[in-house]
Every structure is written in C-alpha cells, then in structure tokens.
N, C-alpha and C positions, 0 to 999 in steps of 0.2 A: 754411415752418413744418411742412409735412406732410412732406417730407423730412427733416426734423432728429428728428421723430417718430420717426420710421422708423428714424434711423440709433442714436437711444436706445435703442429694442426691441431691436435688433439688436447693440447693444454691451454692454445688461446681460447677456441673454440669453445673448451667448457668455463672459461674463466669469464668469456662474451656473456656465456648465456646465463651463469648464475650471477652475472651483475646487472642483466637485464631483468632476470626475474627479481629481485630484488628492488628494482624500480617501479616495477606494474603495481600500479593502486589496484586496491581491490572495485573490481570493478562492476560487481553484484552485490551489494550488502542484501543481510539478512535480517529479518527485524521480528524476532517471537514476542508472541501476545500471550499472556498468563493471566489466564479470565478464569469464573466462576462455573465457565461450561467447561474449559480444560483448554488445551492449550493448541496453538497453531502457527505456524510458520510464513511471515512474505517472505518473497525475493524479490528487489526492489529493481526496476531498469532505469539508470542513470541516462545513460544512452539515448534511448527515446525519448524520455522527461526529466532532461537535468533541474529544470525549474521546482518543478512537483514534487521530485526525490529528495532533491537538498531543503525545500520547506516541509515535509514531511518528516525528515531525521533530525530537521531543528525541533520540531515538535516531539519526537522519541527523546531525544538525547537531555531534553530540558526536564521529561517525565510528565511533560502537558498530559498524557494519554493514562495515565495510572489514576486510579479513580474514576474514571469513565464510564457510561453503560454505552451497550449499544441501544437505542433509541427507536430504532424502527426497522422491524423482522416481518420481511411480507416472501413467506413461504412460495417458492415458483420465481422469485425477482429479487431481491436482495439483501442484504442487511448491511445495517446501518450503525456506525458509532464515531466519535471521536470531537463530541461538543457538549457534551451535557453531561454533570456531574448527579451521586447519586440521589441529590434532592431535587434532580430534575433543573435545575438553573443552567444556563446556557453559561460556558466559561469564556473569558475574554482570551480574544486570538491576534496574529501579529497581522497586519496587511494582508489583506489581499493579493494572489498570484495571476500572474497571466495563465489563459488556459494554452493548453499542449496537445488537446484533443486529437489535432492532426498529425498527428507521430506514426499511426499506420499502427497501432498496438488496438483490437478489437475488447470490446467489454462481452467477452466469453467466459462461460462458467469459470470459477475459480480467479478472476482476475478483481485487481482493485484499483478503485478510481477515485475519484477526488469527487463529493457532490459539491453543490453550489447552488445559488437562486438563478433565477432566469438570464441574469448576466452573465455572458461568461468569465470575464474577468473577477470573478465571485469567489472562489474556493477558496478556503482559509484552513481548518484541521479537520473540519471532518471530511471520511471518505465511505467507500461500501464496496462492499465485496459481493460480485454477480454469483446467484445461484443457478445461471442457465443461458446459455448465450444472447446478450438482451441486444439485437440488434439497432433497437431501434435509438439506440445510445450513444449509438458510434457518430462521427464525425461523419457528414455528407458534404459540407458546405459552409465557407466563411460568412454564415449568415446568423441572425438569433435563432432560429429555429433549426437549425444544421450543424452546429458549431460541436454539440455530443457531449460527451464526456471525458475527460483522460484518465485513461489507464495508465498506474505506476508502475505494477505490481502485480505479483500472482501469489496464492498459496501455492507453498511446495510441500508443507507437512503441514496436519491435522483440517483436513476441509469436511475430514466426518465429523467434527467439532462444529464445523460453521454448519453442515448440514442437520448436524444434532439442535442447534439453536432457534432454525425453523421451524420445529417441531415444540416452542415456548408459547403458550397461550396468550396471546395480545389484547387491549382495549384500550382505548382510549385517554392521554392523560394532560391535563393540560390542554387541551385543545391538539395534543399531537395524537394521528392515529397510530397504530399499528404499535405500539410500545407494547414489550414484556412483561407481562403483570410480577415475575419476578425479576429483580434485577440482573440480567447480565453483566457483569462488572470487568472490564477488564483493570488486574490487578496489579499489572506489570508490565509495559513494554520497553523492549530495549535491544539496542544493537547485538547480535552475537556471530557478526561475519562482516 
C-alpha cells in the first residue's frame, strides 16, 4: 500500500509538471543577426519591455531588418542600425511605440535599446547596441530630458562582432555622421529561440 502511495505522488507529480512545462511560453526569445561583419546573437526581455519586444519581433518576423546597414558606428558609444536600406533611403516603419525606458533594465555595454528623436514616444525599428556602459542614457525622470532610453535586449553571442564593427572607418553621408564607409549589412535577422 505504501508503495502504490508513493508510486501515485510520483506519477501525478511528474504528469503536473510536464503539463506545466509544456504550457510556459518561451519567455526569452532570441533574435540572430547575419550581417556582412559576421554574426551575433540578442536575447530579447519580454518582461521588462513587453511593448519594445513585441514591435521589434514584428519587425524580425516581417524581415523589415534584412537589407539593412547599420548606419551610425561611433567607437566608445554605440551602433546603430535598423532604418535605412543599402542606398541609404530611410524605410517606412509602423507606428510609433510608447517608450518603456523606466523598466530598471540599464543601457550597459552589450545591451540594446530602441533610438528615437527627442520625443519619447518616438521609437519606431531602429535600435543600437551600447559599446560601454552609457549612463547617461538610462531613465532619470518622467521628463523630456530624463525619460533615457529602453533597453530590450542584450547580446549573448558574437559582441566581438559588434566590437569588430567599431573598428569600420566612418564619414559622413547624406548629411548623416558617423556612417560606415563600407556597408555593414545586416543580411538576415530572425527568430531562433
């Protein structure tokens, strides 16, 4: 009897928990970039920035991001890509996002954030990945001048790649600075987690 106990406990128990795991969304996607410098990995936090994450994988998942250069590589601070095709023409994007800045997730090396104009409520597809912890980025303050940046995302694989890219000779084009005189392309992005 006290065996059969046992073997009940043990059979609800596992039968609980692989119908629970079986339910849990994934709760970290991952989103690899296949660009002309090589290749690198986000992991995206739902969590902090449900807003940011789910318009950002609408923009993976549609392949907005394929054909893309990164646009503006300023070695010590960050790079930049995800709006401008490789004749330089700025792509059309969906709406506008509320910013998420105050999530408590910091714009520290390796992390990525959503740019935008002085507005907050701005960010539409392109984003930039920090080469060095840029504080003065972060969220202070529900104000314009406070409001920061939000952070999605981190690199979890290839950020010698992103660091490799700083190392791209810049000048001016279009009136934008800091552009790659050769094209950074990213070739491919897309969900694989």
């Amino acid at each position: 009897m006290r065996s059969l106990i046992i073997f009940l406990m043990l059979y609800f128990t596992s039968t609980y928990s692989f119908s629970t795991e079986n339910k849990m969304p994934e709760t970290q996607p991952r989103v690899k970039f296949q660009t002309t410098a090589g290749d690198f990995t986000i992991e995206l936090n739902p969590e902090k920035a449900p807003i940011t994450v789910k318009n950002f994988l609408t923009y993976v998942n549609e392949g907005f991001y394929n054909g893309t250069v990164f646009h503006r590589v300023i070695p010590g601070f960050m790079a930049q890509g995800g709006g401008f095709d490789t004749s330089f023409k700025q792509k059309a994007t969906h709406d506008t996002i509320k910013i998420e800045a105050d999530n408590g997730l910091k714009n520290d090396r390796g992390t990525v954030a959503m740019a935008r104009t002085g507005i907050p409520d701005s960010a539409s597809s392109q984003f930039f990945i920090n080469y060095k912890d840029n504080d003065f980025l972060n969220h202070s303050a529900p104000t314009s001048q406070g409001w920061g940046y939000t952070v999605f995302g981190k690199v979890v694989e290839g950020m010698d790649v992103v660091d490799e890219m700083a190392k791209a000779p810049t000048a001016t084009r279009n009136g934008h600075q800091d552009v790659p005189k050769t094209d950074i392309i990213i070739e491919k992005a897309e969900v694989i987690k």
